[in-house]
C-alpha positions in Angstrom: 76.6 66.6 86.6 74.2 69.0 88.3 74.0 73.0 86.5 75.5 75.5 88.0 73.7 78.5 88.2 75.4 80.3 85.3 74.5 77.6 83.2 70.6 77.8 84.0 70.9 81.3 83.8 72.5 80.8 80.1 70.3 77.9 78.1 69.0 79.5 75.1 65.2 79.1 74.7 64.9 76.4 72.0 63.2 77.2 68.6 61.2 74.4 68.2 60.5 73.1 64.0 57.0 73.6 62.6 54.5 70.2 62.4 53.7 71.5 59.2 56.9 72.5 56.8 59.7 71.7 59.6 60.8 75.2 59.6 62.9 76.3 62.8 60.0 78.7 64.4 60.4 82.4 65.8 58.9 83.1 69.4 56.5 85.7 69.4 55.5 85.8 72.8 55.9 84.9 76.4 53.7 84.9 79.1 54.8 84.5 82.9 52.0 82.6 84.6 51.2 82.1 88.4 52.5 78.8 88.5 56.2 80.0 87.9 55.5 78.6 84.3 55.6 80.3 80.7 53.5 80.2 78.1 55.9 80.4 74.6 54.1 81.0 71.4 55.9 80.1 67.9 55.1 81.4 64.6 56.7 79.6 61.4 57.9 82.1 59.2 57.1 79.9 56.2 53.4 78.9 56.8 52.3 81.3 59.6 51.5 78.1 61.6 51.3 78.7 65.3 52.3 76.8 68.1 51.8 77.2 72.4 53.9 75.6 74.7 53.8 75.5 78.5 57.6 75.8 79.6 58.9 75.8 83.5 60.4 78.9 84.1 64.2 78.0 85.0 64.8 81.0 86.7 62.1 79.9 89.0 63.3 76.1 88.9 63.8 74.3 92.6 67.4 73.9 91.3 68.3 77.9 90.7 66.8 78.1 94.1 68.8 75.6 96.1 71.9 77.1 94.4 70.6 80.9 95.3 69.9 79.9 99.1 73.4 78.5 99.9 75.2 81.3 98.2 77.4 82.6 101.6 79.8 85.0 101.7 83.8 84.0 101.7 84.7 83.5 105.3 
């Protein structure tokens, strides 16, 4: 079932668990990049371990943007 664009709109951004003490992580930081990407950093509060991940920007995604271009309005 495809997503609507409400639903992309919606999606939480998911808290990954730490490598280290598997403690649900708190994002710190994001940082829009050219590439319609972002770069997410986590920091464990348990262990101060940090983690970067590069996550598509879903705003930006080729589906939000079909769904954007055939918005019309009612006839």
């Amino acid at each position: 079932m495809p997503l609507s664009l409400t639903d992309v709109l919606l999606i939480p951004i998911e808290r990954p668990r730490c490598g280290r003490c598997r403690t649900r992580m708190n994002l710190s930081s994001i940082v829009p990049r050219p590439d319609h990407c972002e770069k997410r950093t986590f920091e464990c509060p348990n262990c101060d371990f940090i983690e970067t991940r590069m996550v598509s920007d879903s705003v930006k995604s080729k589906e939000v943007t079909r769904l954007a271009e055939n918005i019309r309005p009612p006839a």
